[in-house]
N, C-alpha and C positions, 0 to 999 in steps of 0.2 A: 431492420432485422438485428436481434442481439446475436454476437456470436459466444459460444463460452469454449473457455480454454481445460482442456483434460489431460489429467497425467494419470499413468499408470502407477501403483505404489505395488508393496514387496508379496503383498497379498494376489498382485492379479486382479484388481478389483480396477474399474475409472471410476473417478472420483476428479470434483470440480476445484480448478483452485483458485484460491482467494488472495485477491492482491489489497496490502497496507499502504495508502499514500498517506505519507508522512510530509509535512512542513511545517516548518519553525526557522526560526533565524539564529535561536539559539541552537548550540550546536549539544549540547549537554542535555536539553531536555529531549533533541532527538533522537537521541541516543537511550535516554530513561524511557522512552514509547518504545522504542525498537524491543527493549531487553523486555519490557510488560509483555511486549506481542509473543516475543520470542516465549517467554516461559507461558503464556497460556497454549499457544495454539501448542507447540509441541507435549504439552502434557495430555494434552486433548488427539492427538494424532491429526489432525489436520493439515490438508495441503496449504500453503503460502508462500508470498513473498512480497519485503516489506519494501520498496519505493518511497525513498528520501530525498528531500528538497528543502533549501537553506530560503529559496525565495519564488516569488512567484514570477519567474519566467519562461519563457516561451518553450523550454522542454516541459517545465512542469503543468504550463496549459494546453501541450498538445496531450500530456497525460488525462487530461481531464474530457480533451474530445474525441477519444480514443474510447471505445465500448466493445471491445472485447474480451473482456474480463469480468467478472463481479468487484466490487471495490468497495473499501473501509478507507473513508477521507477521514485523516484527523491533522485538523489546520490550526495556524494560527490566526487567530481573529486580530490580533493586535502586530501583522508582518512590515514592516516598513517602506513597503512597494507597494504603487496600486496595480492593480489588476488589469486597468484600460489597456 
């Protein structure tokens, strides 16, 4: 069963929000994803929040088996830890 996470905005209205998993090693480009996120979803009014990780470990994989939320993974393919 999914569950999904709802907030109330200023309207009175529920509305579904959207979580950003962010990982990179570098710390600069996680930061130029955040600020992207940041200026679309807010010009858009959208709910979010962005979830940043320097590497892939064991908080950032219990993120990943964790399903309650909807989720936008933008990873690094090239992160210098394995995954095992």
């Amino acid at each position: 069963m999914v569950k999904f996470t709802i907030a109330k905005c200023e309207r009175k209205e529920w509305f579904l929000v959207l979580d950003f998993v962010v990982c990179d090693d570098n710390e600069g480009l996680r930061r130029s994803v955040s600020n992207i996120i940041d200026s679309f979803m807010m010009k858009n009014n959208y709910a979010y929040k962005i979830k940043s990780y320097s590497d892939y470990n064991e908080k950032f994989m219990k993120e990943i088996d964790s399903f309650n939320r909807q989720k936008i993974y933008i990873l690094d393919i090239e992160a210098q830890q394995n995954l095992v």
